[in-house]
C-alpha positions in Angstrom: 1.0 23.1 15.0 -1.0 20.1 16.8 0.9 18.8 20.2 1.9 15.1 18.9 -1.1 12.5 20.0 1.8 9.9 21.6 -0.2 6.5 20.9 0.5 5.1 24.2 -0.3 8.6 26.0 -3.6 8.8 24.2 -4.6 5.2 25.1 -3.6 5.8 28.7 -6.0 8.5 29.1 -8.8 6.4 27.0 -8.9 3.9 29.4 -6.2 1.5 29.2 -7.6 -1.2 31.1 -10.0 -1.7 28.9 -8.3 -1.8 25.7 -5.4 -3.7 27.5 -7.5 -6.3 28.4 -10.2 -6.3 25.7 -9.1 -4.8 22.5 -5.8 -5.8 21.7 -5.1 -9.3 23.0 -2.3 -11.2 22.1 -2.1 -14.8 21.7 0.4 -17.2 22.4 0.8 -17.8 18.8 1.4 -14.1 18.4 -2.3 -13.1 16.8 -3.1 -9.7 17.6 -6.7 -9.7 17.7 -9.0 -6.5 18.4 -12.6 -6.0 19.2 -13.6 -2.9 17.3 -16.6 -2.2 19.2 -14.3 -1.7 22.7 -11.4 0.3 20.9 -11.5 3.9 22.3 -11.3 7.1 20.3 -8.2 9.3 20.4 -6.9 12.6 18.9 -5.1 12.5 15.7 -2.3 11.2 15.2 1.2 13.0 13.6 2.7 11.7 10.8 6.2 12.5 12.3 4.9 9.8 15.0 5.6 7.0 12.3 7.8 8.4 9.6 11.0 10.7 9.5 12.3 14.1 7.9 10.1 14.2 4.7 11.9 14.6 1.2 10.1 16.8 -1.5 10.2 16.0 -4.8 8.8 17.9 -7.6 8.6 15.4 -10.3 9.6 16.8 -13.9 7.5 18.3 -15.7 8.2 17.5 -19.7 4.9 16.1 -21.2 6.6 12.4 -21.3 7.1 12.6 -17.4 3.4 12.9 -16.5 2.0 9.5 -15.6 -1.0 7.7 -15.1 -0.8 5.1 -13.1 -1.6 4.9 -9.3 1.4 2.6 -7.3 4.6 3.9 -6.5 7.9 2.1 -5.7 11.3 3.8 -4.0 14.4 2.5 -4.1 17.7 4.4 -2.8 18.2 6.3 -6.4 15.0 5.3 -8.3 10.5 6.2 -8.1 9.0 4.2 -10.2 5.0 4.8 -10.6 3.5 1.6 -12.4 1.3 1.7 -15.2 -1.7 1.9 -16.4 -4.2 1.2 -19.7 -3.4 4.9 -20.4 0.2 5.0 -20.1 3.3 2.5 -19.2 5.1 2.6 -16.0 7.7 5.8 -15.3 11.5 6.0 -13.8 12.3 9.1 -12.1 15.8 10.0 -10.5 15.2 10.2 -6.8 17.1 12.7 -5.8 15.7 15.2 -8.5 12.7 14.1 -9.9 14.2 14.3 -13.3 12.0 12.1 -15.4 14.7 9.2 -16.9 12.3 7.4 -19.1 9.3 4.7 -20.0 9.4 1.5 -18.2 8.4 -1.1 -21.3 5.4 0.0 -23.7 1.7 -0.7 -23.7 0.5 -3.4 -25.5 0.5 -6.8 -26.5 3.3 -7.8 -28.0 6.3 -10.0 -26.3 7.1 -8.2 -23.0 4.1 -5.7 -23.0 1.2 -5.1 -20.7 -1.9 -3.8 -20.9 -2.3 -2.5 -16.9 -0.3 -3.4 -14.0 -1.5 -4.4 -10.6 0.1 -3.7 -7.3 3.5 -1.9 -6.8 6.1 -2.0 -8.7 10.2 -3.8 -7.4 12.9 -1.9 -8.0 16.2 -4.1 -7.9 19.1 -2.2 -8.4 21.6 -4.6 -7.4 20.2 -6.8 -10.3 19.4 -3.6 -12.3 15.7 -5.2 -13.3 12.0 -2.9 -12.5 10.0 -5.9 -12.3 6.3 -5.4 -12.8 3.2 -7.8 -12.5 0.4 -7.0 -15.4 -2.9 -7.4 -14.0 -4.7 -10.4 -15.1 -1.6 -12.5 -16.3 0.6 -15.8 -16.1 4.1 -14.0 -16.3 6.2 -11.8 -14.3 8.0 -8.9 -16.6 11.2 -7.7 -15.8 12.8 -4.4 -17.9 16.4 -2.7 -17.4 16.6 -0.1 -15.3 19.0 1.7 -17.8 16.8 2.1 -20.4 13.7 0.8 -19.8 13.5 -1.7 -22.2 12.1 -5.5 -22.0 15.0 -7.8 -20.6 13.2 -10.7 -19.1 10.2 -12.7 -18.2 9.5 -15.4 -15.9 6.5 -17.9 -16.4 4.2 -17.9 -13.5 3.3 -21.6 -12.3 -0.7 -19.9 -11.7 -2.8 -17.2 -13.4 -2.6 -14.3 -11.3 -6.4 -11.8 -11.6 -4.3 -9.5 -9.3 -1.6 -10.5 -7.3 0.9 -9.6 -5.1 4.8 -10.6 -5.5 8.7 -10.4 -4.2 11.9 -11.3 -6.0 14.8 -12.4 -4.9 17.4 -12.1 -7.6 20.2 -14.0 -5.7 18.5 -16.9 -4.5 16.4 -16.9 -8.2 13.0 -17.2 -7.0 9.9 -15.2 -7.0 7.1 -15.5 -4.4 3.6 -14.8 -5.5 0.6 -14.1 -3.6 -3.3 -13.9 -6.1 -6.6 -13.1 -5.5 -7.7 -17.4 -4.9 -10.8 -16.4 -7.1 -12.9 -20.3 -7.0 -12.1 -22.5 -9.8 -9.4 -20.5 -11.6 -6.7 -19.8 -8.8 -6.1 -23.2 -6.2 -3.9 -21.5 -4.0 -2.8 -18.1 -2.1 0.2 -17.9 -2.6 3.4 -19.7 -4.0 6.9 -19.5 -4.4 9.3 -20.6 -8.0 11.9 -20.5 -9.4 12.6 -18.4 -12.7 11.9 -21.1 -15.1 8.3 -21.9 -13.3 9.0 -25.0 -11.1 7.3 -24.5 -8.1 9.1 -24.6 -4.9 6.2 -24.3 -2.9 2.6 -23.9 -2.9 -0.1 -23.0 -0.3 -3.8 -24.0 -1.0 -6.1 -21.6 -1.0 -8.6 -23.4 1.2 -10.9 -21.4 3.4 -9.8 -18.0 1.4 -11.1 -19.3 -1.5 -13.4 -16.1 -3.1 -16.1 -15.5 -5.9 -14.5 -14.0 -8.3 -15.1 -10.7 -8.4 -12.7 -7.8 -9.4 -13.6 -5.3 -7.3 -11.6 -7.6 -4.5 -8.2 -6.3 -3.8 -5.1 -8.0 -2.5 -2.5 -6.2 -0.7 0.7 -6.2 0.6 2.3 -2.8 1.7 6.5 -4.5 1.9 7.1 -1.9 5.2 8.9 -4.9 7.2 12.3 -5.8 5.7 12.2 -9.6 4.2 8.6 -9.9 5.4 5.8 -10.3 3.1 2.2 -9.2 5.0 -0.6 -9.9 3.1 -4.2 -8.8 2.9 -7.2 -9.4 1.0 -10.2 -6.8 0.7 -13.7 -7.7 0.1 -17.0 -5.8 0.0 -18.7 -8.5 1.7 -18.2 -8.4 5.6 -16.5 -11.2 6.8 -13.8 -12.0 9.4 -10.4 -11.8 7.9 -7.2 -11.0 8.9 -3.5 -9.7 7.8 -1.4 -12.8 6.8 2.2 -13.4 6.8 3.8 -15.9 4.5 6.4 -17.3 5.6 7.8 -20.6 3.8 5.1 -22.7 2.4 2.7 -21.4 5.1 0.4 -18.5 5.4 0.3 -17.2 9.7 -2.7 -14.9 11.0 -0.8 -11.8 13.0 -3.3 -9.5 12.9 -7.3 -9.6 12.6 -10.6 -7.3 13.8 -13.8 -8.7 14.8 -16.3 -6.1 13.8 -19.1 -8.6 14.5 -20.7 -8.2 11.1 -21.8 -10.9 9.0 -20.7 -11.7 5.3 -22.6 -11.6 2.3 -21.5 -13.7 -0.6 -23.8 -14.5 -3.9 -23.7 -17.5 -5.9 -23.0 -15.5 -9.1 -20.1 -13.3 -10.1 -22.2 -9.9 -9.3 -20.4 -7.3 -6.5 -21.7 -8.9 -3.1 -21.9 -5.7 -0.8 -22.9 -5.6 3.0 -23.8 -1.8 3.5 -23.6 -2.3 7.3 -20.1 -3.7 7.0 -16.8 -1.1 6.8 -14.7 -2.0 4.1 -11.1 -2.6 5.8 -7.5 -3.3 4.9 -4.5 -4.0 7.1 -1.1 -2.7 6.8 1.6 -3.8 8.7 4.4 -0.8 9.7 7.8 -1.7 11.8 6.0 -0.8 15.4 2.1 -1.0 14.2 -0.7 -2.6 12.3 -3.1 -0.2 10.6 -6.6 -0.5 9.7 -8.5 1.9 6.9 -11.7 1.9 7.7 -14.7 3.0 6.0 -18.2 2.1 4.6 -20.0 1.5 1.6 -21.4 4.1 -0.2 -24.3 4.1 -2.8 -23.7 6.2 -5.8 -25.1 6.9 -9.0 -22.6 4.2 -10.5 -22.4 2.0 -7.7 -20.4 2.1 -4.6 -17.5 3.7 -3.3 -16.8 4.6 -0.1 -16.7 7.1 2.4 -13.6 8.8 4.4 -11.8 6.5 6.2 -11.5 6.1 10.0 -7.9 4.1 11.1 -7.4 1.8 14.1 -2.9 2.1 15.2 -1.9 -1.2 16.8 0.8 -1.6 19.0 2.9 -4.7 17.7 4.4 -5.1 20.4 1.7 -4.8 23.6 -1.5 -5.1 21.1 -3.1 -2.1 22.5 -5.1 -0.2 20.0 -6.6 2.9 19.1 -9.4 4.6 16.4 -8.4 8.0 15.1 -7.2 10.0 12.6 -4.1 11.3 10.9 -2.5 15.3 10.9 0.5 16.1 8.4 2.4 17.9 11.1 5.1 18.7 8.2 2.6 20.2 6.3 -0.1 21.6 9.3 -2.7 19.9 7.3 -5.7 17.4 8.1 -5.4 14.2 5.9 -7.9 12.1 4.9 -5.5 9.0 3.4 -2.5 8.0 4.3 -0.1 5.4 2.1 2.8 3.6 2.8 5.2 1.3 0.8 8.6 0.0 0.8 9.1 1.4 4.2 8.2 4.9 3.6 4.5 7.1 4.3 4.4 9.2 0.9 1.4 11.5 -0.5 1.3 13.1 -3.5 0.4 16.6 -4.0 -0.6 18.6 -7.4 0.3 22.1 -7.8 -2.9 23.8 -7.2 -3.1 21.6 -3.6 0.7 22.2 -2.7 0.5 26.0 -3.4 -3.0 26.4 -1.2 -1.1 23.9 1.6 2.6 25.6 1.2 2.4 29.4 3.2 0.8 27.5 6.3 3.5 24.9 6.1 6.3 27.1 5.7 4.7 29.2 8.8 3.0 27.0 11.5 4.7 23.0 9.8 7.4 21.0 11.8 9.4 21.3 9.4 13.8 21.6 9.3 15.1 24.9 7.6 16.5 22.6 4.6 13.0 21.4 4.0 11.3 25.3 4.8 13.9 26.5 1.8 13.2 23.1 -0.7 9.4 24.2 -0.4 10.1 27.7 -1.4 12.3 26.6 -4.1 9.8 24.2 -5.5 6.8 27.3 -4.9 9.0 29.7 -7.1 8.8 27.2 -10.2 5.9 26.1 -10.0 2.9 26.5 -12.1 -0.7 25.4 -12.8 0.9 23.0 -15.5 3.8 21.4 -13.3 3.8 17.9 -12.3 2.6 16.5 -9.1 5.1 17.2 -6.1 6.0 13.8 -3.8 6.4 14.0 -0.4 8.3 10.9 1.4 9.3 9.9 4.6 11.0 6.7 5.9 9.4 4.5 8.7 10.4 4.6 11.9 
């Protein structure tokens, strides 16, 4: 097993000065701002550096528990993985993976979807999943009991993709779109349930082409904080946004001293010299994926990804990697939601990973047994396995 890379420890023997003083200034206004070209390189990072004692969850494995979406949500006794044009959204038990049941229906009848964009909210207090269809003017909710359609809310904007929070006490929903030019006017706004707006905040200089392949994000890691981040192919300075009451606050940016491209029609506007970057916001760090533009036979994609770790608190920084200590694995990705680091493993990759983990992982004898328990049922046709750890 690695010897943890201690972020502070690594930057200290990186030349600290440096980055002290030139790569991870804060402002009096409390912007975090980074010059990627003086950031030095470190070892990889642990994942146990960020995130606690991992759960594993083999999911169930019944033909109706398989999904197909790509976004995950926690909650103390729920997963839920959102849907897609394949398949509706999926409620698992937490504690057992037991699949419970469907999350709505695709379609396009009164409270179907076609797709859903961005993560799912599990509410348990209210007993509502909500979940945001992608390209739509209403915010679905469905019972957490049995799955079925139990409310909508009319959404002041269209929202291409978007980004939201509810908050069932106060009755209002907060939502954050992609402020494509001429069809969205602002970033982000807050309602009520009924649709009158509360708040709005123009979209101003974010304004974008519209252009699917742009992404908005917001990873949820902070309690009652909603970070928000918008991805582009095109190059330009941006940073990680908080909203905050009618206003949208800059807490976090690079300057990779690139220059953006942007086309006067609706056609993908790619800078090939510019890394494609988004920003997550943990408890103690800011993260940044990232990676550059790769030509392929049906367009681009990119390559593996490369992650600065912010200090929130001094704004020193780092570029490096990340090693699943648990596991005694390299990892190329790394996701976190809700306040937890989770990656999903199919069988054939958990069995190949499992007899190094059990022998050489930093992992608890609960957690050495739970892997052998999950080895001796499994099978090439078993569901994925889920393994998730809170922040720290």
């Amino acid at each position: 097993m690695r010897t943890k890379s201690h972020l502070l420890k690594a930057i200290a023997a990186g030349a600290a000065a440096v980055i002290a003083t030139a790569c991870g200034q804060k402002n009096d206004g409390e912007l975090i701002s980074v010059n990627f070209n003086r950031v030095s390189q470190a070892p990889a990072m642990n994942i146990s550096e960020l995130a606690g004692e991992p759960e594993f969850i083999a999911l169930d494995s019944r033909v109706e528990a398989f999904a197909t979406g790509y976004t995950y949500a926690f909650s103390d006794h729920y997963i839920c993985i959102g849907a897609s044009m394949r398949g509706p959204a999926k409620l698992y038990d937490r504690a057992t993976g037991k699949f419970l049941r469907d999350v709505g229906a695709i379609g396009r009848g009164p409270g179907e979807y076609l797709n859903t964009y961005g993560s799912p909210r599990i509410d348990e207090e209210d007993g509502t999943i909500w979940l945001l269809p992608w390209q739509t003017k209403t915010l679905l909710g469905f019972d957490i009991a049995t799955g079925k359609f139990k409310k909508e809310v009319p959404l002041k904007y269209g929202v291409p993709k978007g980004q939201f929070q509810v908050d069932s006490k106060a009755g209002t929903v907060t939502v954050a779109a992609l402020p494509f030019r001429d069809m969205v006017p602002v970033i982000a706004w807050q309602q009520d349930m009924q649709g009158n707006v509360l708040w709005e905040i123009p979209a101003g200089h974010l304004t974008m082409t519209p252009e699917f392949s742009n992404e908005i994000e917001s990873s949820g890691n902070v309690e009652e904080v909603f970070d928000l981040s918008l991805i582009t192919w095109g190059g330009g300075q941006d940073s990680l946004y908080v909203i905050n009451e009618g206003a949208v606050n800059p807490v976090y940016t690079i300057n990779f001293h690139t220059k953006e491209v942007e086309s006067e029609d609706y056609n993908l506007n790619v800078n090939e010299d510019a890394p494609i970057h988004s920003y997550i916001m943990l408890p103690g760090h800011f993260i940044t994926s990232v990676s550059y533009p790769v030509q392929t036979e049906w367009g681009f994609s990119t390559g593996k990804p490369e992650y600065v770790i912010t200090d929130r608190r001094t704004g020193e920084s780092i570029k490096t990697t990340f090693y699943n200590d648990y596991l005694a694995k390299e990892t190329d990705y790394v996701s976190f939601t809700g306040g937890y680091w989770y990656t999903v493993l199919d069988p054939e990759t958990f069995t190949e990973v499992a007899e190094n983990a059990l022998k050489e992982g930093n992992l608890s004898e609960e957690n050495k047994a739970r892997i052998q328990e999950i080895l001796d049922g499994l099978t090439p046709e078993s569901n994925n396995i889920l393994m998730l750890a809170p922040l720290k």
